[in-house]
N, C-alpha and C positions, 0 to 999 in steps of 0.2 A: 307794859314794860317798853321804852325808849330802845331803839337798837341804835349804835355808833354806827357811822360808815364809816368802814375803814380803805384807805388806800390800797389798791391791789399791792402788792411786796414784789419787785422784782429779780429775779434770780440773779445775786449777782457770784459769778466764776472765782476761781481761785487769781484768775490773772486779771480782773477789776472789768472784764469784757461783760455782756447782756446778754442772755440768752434771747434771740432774737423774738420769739412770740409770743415776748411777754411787753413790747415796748412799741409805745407809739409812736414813736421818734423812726425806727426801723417801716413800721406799717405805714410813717407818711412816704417815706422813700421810694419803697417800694411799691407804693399805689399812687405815685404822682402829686402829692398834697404838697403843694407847692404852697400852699397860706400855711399850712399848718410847719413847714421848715421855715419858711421867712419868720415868723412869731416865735421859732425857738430859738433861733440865733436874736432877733430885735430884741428877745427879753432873757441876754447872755447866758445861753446854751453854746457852750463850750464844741467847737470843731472835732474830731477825731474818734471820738468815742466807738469801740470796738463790738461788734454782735455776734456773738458765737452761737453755732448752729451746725449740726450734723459733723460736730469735732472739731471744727476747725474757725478761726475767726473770721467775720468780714468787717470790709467797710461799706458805711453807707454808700460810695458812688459803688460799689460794686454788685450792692441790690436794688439800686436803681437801673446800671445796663442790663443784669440780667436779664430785668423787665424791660426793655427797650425804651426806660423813662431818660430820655438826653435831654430834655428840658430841665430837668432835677439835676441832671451831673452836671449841668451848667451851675445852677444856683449851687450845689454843692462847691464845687469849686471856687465859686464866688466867695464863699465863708471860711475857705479854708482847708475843706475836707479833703483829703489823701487816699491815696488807697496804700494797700498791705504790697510790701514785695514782693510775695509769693502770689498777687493777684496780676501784677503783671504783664505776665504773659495772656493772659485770658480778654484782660482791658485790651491791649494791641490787637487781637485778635478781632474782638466786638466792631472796635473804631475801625477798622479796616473792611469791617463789613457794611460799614453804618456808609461807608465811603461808594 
């Protein structure tokens, strides 16, 4: 018997956000894969896309400073990416340290 591969199914929220550990898009961010975000923007991967986790939403520049990836929040930025309002204060925080 043949088995199909099937696509993992990503979870998606009531508010159109990802839960973040199901998405490679969040896992390049966050681990620096700098090819791997250039290729999803060059092959129109859409800017802003929301990750929720532990309740609450992020953006991807804000799980890249977590991880102290500034090369990534550069390139992010580059394409467009934003962070949430309630992220904020936390980014100010980070860059003030980065400083």
């Amino acid at each position: 018997m043949a088995y199909k591969t099937v696509e993992p199914m990503v979870n998606k929220l009531s508010d159109d956000s990802i839960y973040f550990g199901d998405s490679p898009l969040w896992t390049a961010a966050t681990s620096n894969d700098l090819d791997y975000i250039h290729n999803h923007f060059k092959n129109g991967g859409k800017p802003n896309q929301r990750f929720n986790g532990f309740g609450t939403n992020h953006s991807l520049i804000m799980g890249a400073v977590r991880n102290g990836n500034w090369d990534m929040v550069d390139a992010l930025k580059g394409y467009g990416e934003t962070i949430l309002p309630e992220e904020q204060e936390e980014y100010d925080l980070e860059l003030s340290r980065r400083k």
